[in-house]
C-alpha positions in Angstrom: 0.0 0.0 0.0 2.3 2.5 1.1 5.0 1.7 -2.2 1.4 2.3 -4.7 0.7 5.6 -2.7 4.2 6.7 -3.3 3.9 5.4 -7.3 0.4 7.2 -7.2 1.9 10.7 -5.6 5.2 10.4 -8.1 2.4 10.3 -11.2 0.5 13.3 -9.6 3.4 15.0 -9.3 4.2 14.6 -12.7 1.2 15.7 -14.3 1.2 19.1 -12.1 4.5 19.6 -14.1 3.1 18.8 -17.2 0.1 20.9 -16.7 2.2 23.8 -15.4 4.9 23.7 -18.6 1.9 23.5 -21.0 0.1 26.2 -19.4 3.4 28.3 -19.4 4.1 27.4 -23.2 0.2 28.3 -24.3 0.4 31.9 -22.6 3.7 32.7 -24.0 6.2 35.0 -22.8 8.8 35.0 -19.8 8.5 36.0 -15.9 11.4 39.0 -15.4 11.3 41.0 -12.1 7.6 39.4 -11.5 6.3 40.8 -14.5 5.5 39.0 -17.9 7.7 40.1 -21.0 7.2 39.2 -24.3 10.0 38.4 -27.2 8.6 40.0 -30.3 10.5 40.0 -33.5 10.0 42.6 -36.4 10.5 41.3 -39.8 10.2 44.6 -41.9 11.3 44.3 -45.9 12.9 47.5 -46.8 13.5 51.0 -45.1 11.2 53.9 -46.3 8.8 56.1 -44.2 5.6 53.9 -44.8 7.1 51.1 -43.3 9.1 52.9 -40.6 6.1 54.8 -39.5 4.0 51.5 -39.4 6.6 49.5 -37.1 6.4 52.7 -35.1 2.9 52.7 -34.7 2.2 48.6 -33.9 5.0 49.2 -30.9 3.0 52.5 -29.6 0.2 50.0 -29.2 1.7 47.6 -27.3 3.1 50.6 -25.2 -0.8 52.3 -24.7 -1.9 48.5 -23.7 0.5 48.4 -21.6 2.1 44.8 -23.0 5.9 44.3 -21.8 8.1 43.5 -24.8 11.6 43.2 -25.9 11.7 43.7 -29.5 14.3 41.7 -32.3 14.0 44.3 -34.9 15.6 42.9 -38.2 15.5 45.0 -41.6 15.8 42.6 -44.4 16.9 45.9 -46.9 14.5 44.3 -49.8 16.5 41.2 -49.9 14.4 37.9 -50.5 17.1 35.5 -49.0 17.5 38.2 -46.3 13.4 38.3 -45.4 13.1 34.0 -44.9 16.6 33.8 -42.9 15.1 36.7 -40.7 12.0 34.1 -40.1 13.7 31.3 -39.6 16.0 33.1 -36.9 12.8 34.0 -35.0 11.7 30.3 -35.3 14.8 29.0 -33.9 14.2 31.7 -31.2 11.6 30.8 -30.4 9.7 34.4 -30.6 6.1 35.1 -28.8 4.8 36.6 -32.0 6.1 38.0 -35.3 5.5 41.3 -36.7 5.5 40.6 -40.8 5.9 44.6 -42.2 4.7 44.0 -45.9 3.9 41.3 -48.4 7.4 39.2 -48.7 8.3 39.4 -44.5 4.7 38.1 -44.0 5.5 35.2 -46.5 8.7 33.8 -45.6 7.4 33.9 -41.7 4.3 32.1 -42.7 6.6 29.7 -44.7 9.0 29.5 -41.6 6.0 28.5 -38.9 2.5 27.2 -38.9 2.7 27.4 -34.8 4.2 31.1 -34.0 1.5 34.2 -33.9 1.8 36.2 -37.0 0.8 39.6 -37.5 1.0 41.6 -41.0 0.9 44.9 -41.8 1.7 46.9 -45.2 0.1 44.1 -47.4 -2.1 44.8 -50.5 -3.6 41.8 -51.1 -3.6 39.2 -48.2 -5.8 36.9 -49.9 -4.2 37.0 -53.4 -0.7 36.4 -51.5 -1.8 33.6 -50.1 -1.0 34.6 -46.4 -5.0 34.2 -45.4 -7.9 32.5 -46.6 -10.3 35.2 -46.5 -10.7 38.4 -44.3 -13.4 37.1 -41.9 -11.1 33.9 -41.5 -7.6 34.3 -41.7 -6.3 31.3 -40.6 -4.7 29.4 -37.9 -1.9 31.8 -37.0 -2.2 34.8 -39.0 -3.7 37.8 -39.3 -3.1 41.7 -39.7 -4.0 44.8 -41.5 -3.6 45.6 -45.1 -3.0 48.7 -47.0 -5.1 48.5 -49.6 -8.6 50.7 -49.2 -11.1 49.7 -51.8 -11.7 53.4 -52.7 -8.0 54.9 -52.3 -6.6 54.1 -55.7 -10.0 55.1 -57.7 -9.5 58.2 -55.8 -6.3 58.8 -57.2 -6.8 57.4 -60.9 -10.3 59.8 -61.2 -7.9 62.7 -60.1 -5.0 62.1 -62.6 -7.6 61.7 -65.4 -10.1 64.1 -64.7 -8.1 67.0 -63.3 -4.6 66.7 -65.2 -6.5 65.3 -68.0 -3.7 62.3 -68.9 -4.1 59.9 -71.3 -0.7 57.9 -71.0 -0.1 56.8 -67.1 3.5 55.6 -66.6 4.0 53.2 -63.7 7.0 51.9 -62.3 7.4 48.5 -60.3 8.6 45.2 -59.1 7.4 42.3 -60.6 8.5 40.4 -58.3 6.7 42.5 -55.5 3.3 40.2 -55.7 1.7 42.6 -54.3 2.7 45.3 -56.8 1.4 43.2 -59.2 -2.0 43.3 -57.7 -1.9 47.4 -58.0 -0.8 47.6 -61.3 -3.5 45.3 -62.6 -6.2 47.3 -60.5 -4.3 50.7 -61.9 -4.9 49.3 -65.6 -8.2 48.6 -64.9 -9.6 52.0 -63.6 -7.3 53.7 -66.1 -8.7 52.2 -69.2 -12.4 52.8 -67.7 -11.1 56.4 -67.8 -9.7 56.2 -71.2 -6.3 56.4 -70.0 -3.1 54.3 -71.0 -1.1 52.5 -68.8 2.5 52.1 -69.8 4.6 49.9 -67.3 8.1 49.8 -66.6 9.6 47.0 -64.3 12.6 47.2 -62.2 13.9 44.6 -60.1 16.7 46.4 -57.3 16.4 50.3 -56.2 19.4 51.5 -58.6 17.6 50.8 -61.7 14.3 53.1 -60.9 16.4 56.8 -62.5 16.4 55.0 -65.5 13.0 53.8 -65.5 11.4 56.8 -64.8 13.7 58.8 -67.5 13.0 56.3 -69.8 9.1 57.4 -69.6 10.2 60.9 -70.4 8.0 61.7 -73.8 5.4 58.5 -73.6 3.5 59.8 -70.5 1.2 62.9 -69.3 1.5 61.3 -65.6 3.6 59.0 -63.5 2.0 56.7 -60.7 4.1 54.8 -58.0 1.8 52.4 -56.1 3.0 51.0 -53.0 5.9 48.9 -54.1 9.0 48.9 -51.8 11.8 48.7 -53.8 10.6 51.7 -56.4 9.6 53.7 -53.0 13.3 53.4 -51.3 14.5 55.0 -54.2 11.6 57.5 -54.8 13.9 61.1 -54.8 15.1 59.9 -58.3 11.6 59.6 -59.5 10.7 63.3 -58.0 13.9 64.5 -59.7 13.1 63.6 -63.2 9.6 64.4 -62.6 10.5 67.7 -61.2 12.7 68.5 -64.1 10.7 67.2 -67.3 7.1 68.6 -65.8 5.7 65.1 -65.6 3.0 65.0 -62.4 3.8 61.8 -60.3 1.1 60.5 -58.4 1.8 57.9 -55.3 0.1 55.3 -53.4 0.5 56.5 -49.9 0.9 59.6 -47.5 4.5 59.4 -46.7 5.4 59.6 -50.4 3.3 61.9 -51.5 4.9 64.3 -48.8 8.1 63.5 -50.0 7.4 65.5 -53.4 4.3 64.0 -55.1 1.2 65.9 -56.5 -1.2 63.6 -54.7 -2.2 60.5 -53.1 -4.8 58.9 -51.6 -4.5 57.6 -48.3 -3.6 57.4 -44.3 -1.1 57.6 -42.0 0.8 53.9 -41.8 1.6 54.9 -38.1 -2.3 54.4 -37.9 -2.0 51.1 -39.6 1.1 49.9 -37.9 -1.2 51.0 -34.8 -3.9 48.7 -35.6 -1.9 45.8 -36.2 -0.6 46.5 -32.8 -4.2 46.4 -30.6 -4.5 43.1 -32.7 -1.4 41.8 -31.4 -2.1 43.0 -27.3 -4.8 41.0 -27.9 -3.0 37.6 -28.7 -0.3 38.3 -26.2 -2.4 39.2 -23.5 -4.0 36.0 -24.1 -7.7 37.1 -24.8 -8.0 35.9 -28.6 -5.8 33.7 -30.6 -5.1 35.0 -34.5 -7.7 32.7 -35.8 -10.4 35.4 -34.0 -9.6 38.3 -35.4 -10.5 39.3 -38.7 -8.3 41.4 -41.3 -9.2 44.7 -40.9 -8.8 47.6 -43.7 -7.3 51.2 -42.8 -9.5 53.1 -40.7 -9.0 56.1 -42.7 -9.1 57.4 -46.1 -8.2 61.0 -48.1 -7.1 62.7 -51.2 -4.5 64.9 -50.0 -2.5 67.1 -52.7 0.6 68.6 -52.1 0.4 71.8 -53.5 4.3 72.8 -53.7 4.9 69.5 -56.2 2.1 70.1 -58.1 3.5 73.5 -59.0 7.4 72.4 -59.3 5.6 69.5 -61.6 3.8 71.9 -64.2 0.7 71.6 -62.5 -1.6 74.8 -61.8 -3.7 74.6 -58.7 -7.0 75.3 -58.6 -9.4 76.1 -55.6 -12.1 73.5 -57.0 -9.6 71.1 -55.9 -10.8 71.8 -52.3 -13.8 70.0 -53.2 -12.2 66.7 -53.7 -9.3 66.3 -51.1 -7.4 68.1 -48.7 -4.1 70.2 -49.2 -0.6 69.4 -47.8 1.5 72.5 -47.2 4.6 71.1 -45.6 5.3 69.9 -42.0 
């Protein structure tokens, strides 16, 4: 009797610590200074303001909700083989939860785990990309915000159209960028409904995007940039030749178009990068796993037209304009 009760405690015993290392694993994070702090890597593709001011805006979240985190903040400098060795590291880490900043981080870090939390930001087309099933229901680990408002790039296109009256839209992209793709073909689209010519020019690495855009110089009335990373970390050598031949460039965000584009429409990415970030106190804190939550679209939208390009660009500013956006002055 008393050799079974001590068999029967041992087993007990046992499947406390069982219990307890699976409860600690589910819940995530480590016990420093009797608090709970989280391990949070950042996979973000390339370095331009969009992205930047998204990352900064998914930490201020975790901040306001008062979520402990040390951050592993990798910049993969628009490298594919740098994005999926960034993943992998935070596998073999063993991370809380990723933060994926555009289409190819949140990729390779769904190719590197099926396990690990993932939240995207900066992504056109979720769906298209494969990264979700739908936007009700993501999937098992993944989930996010993307950049890519319904109305925002109509917005635009109707602008460059009906107000600079263009018939011959350049674009310059990645093809590689999937979801550049996905913008161009939209682009196409609404420009054709509008009588408008799309004429593309693809580049695959920053250094080539001077040439591109000088090599539209004479074929186009306009010159559109959508979202695409690697065109957009080199986007001063667009402004300069559109600056100096009187060609209107057009972008697909707010950070861009402050930079020295005639107009965009759009929102801030810090409010993105801030959504992404409630989503993420949510998993962490433990009150919904990424399955629950639903991609969500940005919160905000505007035509905003920077009146200082438009003028450097050949453009003449009218009051009506008032009508359809806002004006950016400077900061």
């Amino acid at each position: 009797m008393i050799k079974g009760a001590k068999v029967l405690s041992m087993a007990l015993a046992g499947m406390i610590m069982l219990a307890g290392c699976g409860s600690k694993e589910s819940s995530g994070g480590t016990e420093k200074d009797g608090e709970k702090v989280f391990n949070v890597g950042i996979s973000q593709f390339a370095a331009h303001p969009s992205l930047d001011a998204a990352t900064e805006g998914f930490k201020k979240a975790l901040k306001d909700k008062g979520i402990n985190v040390e951050y592993d903040e990798q910049n993969a400098q628009a490298d594919m083989n740098n994005v999926q060795t960034i993943a992998d590291n935070f596998v073999g880490d063993k991370v809380d939860l990723i933060f994926a900043n555009a289409t190819p981080s949140a990729t390779s870090a769904l190719n590197a785990t099926k396990e690990i939390p993932i939240i995207f930001t900066s992504v056109t087309d979720p769906v298209g990309a494969g990264l979700v099933k739908s936007f009700d229901q993501p999937g098992d680990n993944i989930t996010g915000t993307t950049d890519n408002h319904p109305e925002g790039t109509a917005k635009t296109i109707n602008f460059i159209t009906e107000e600079v009256k263009a018939k011959e839209i350049g674009v310059i992209y990645n093809s590689g960028e999937q979801n550049s793709v996905v913008q161009v073909e939209e682009v196409k689209k609404l420009a054709e409904a509008k009588g408008a010519k799309l004429v593309e020019v693809s580049v695959s690495t920053s250094a080539e995007v001077k040439q591109a855009a000088e090599s539209l110089v004479g074929r186009v009335n306009a010159i559109y940039i959508p979202t695409d990373n690697t065109v957009v970390s080199a986007l001063e050598s667009v402004i300069s030749v559109a600056n100096s031949k009187k060609i209107p460039l057009f972008v697909g965000e707010l950070d861009s178009m402050k930079k020295g584009a005639v107009a965009a429409s759009g929102f801030e990415y810090f409010d993105l990068g801030y959504q992404s970030g409630l989503m993420a106190a949510e998993i962490l804190s433990g009150n919904k796993k990424a399955s629950e939550i639903p991609v969500e679209l940005p919160s905000s939208l505007a035509l905003i037209i920077n009146k200082q390009a438009a003028e450097a660009q050949g453009l003449e500013v009218k009051d009506e304009w008032k009508e359809l956006g806002e004006f950016y002055e400077g900061e």
